[in-house]
N, C-alpha and C positions, 0 to 999 in steps of 0.2 A: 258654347261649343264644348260638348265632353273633351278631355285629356283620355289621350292615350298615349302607352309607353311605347308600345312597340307596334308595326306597321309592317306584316311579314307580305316579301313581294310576291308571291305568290297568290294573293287576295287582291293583288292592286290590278286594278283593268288598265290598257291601253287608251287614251280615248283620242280618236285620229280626228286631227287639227284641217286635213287636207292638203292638197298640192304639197305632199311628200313632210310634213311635217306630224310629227306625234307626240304623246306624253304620256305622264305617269306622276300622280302627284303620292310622292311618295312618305311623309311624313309632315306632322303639320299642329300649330293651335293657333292659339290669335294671333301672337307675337312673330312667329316665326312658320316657314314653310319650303321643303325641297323638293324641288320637283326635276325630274332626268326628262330631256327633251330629245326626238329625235330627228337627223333631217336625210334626205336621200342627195344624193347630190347634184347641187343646181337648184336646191329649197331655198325660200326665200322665208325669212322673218321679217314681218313688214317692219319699219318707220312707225315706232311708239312710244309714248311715255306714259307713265304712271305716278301714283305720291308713293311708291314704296321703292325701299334702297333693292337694289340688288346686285348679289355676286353670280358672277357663272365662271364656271369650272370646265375647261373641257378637257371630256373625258374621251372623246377621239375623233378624228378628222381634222377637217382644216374650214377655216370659216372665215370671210373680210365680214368685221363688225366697222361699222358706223356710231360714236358714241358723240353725242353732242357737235355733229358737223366735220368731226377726223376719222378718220378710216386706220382700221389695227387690222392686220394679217397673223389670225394665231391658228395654234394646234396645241394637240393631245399634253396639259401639261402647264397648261396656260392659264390664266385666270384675267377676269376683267370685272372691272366694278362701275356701277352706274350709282349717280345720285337721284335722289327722289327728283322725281319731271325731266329728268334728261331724254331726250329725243332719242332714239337707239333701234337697231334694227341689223342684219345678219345676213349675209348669203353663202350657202355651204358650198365648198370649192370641192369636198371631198368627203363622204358618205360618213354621217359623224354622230355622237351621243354630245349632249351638254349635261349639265349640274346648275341647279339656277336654284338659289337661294334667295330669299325675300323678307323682308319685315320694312309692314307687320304682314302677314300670310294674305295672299290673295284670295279674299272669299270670292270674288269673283268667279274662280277657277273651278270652287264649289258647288257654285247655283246650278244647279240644270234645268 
């Protein structure tokens, strides 16, 4: 994976998730990767896990996560943390942006 420094959004595409959910993988190398998700309201993030940690950031609306079995009622301001394999998933109460930070970077997100 080349290194790059800078990632201007303006070059980043949208790439639409479906049933009201979207993204934008916004900077990234192997270790590390940010990516802004978007949901409409009444989106749902399914029920998943993965082997990478993640933080998410919200950056507006209102969303009930599910993190390992307990349900969090957050908003604009919030942050929440998953450990690697934890089972997690999201439903937006109120038309919203995330921040979802990972490591190590989900190449996954890269494959097309």
């Amino acid at each position: 994976m080349e290194v790059k420094n800078v990632f201007y959004n303006k070059d980043i595409g949208i790439e639409d998730l479906g049933k009201g959910v979207s993204r934008k993988i916004l900077a990234y190398d192997k270790n590390l990767m940010t990516v802004e998700v978007f949901f409409e309201e009444g989106a749902v993030g399914e029920m998943h896990s993965h082997p990478h940690e993640q933080i998410t950031y919200v950056l507006e609306g209102k969303f009930e996560f599910t993190i390992g079995g307990e349900k969090y009622l957050v908003e604009a301001g919030d942050t929440l943390y998953k450990q690697s394999n934890i089972e997690h998933g999201a439903i937006c109460l109120e038309k919203g942006r995330l921040l979802d930070i990972f490591t190590p970077a989900r190449e996954d997100f890269l494959k097309k």
